[in-house]
N, C-alpha and C positions, 0 to 999 in steps of 0.2 A: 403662801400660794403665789405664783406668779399669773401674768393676765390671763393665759391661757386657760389654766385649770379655772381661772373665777369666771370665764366666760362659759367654761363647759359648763359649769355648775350653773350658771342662771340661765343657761341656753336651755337643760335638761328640765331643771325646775316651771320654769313660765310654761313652757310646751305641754309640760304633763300636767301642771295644773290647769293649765287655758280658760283661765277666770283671775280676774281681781282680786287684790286681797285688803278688803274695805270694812271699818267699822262705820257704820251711820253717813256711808258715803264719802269716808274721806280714807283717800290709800293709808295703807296702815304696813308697820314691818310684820306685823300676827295680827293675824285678824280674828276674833271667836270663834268662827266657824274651823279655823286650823290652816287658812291661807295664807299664803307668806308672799311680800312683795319681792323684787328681784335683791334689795340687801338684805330683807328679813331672811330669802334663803339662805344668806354666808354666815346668819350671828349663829352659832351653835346654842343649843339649850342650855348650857351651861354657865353663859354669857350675857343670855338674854336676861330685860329685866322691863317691867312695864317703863320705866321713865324712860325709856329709850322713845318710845312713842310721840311723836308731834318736834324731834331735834332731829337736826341734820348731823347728818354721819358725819362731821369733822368736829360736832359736839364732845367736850368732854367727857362724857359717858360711853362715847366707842373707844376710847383711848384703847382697851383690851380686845374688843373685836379690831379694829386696825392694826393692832401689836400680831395680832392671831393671824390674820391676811397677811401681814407684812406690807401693808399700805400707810403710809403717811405723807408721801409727795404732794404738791398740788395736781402734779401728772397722774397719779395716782390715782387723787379724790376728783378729777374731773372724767376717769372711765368708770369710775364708781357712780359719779351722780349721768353722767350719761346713760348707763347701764338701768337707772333708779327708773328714767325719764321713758324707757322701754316701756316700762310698767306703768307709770303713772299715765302721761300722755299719748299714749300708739294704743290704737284700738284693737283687742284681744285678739280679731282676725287675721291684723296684719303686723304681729309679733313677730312670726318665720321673716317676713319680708323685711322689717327691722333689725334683725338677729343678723340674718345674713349680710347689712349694709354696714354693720355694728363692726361686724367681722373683717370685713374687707375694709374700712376705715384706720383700723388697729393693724392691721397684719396678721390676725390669728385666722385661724382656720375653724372652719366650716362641718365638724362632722356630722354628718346624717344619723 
C-alpha cells in the first residue's frame, strides 16, 4: 500500500469509529469490545495475533503486517507511529482536525 491508500484507510476507520480502542485503559491494536486503533486498522485478521499487543510496530512480530503494507523504512515507520499517535494522544473530537494537518504535512490529500 502506499501512504496514501494507508492514510485513506485510518482516516475512514477512526472517523467511523470516533472512539478509543482501549483494553483496561490502555490503547490497544483490538480491543474486546472490536475497536481497533489507527495500526490495529491495517493488521488484516489474518495476520493479526494477540502478542502483537503492548510491541511497537517495528517489533519483530509485524515483520508480515509491514511485508503486507510494504513498509519497513524509518520514513515509513515514522508516518506509521505518527499516524498511531492520532489515536493515542489527539482527543476523539479533534481527530478531523488532526487528520487534516496529518494530510497536509505528508502531501496526501484530504477526501471528504
Amino acid at each position: 500500500m502506499d501512504k496514501q491508500a494507508i492514510f485513506d484507510q485510518v482516516k475512514h476507520h477512526l472517523l467511523a469509529q470516533n472512539a478509543l480502542a482501549l483494553d483496561d485503559d490502555d490503547c490497544v491494536y483490538r480491543a474486546p469490545d472490536g475497536r481497533r486503533c489507527a495500526i490495529g486498522a491495517l493488521i488484516p485478521d489474518d495476520l493479526y495475533h494477540e502478542e502483537m499487543e503492548g510491541e511497537g510496530f517495528n517489533n519483530e512480530c509485524f515483520t508480515s503486517v509491514r511485508n503486507y503494507l510494504g513498509v519497513n523504512g524509518p520514513n515509513d515507520m515514522t508516518f506509521l507511529d505518527n499516524l498511531r499517535r492520532i489515536h493515542d494522544d489527539v482527543e476523539v473530537r479533534d481527530w478531523e482536525y488532526a487528520l487534516t494537518a496529518f494530510a497536509a504535512r505528508y502531501g496526501l490529500k484530504y477526501a471528504e
